[in-house]
C-alpha positions as CSV (number, residue, x, y, z in Angstrom):
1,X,77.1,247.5,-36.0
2,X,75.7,244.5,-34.4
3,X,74.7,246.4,-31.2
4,X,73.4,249.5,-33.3
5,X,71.1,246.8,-34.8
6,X,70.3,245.7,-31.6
7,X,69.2,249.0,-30.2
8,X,67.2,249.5,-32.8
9,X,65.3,246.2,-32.6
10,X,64.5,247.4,-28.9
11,X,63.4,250.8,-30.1
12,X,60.8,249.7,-32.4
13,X,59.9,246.8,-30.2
14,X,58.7,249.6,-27.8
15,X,57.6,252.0,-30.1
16,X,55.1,249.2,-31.6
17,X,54.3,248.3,-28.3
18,X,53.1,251.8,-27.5
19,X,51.4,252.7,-30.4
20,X,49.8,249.3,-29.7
21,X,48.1,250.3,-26.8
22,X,47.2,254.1,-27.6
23,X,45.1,251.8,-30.6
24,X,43.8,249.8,-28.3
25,X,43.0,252.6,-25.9
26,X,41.4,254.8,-28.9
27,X,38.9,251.7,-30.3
28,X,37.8,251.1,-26.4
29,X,36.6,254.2,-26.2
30,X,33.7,255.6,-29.0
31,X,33.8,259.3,-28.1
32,X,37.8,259.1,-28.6
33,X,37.5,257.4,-31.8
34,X,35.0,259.9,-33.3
35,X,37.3,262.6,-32.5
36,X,40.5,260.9,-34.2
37,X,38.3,259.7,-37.2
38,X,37.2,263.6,-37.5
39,X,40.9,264.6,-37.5
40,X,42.0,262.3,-40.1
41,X,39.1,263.1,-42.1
42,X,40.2,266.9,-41.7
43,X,43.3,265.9,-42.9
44,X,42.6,264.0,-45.9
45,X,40.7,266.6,-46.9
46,X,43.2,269.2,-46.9
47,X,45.8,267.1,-48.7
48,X,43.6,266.4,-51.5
49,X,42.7,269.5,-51.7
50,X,46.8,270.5,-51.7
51,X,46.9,267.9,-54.9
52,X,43.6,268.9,-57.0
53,X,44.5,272.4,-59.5
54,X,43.9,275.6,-57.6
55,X,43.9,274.1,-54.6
56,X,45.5,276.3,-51.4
């Protein structure tokens, strides 16, 4: 158990790490950061929409 535990501290040590520096990447670059912001946008959108009555 203990080295399950273990493994998984590394895992999300390097998966934070990563997603650390694709952030970091995305906010040092404007054109990058309009695209994501669009895309989540997009997204939001079309989960809302998913939740309001009639929605498709």
């Amino acid at each position: 158990m203990t080295a399950f535990l273990t493994m998984l501290r590394e895992f999300l040590t390097a998966f934070l790490g990563l997603m650390g520096d694709v952030i970091t990447f995305v906010m040092d670059n404007p054109i990058i950061l309009v695209v994501v912001m669009v895309a989540l946008v997009g997204i939001v959108i079309s989960v809302v929409k998913r939740f309001l009555p009639g929605g498709r």
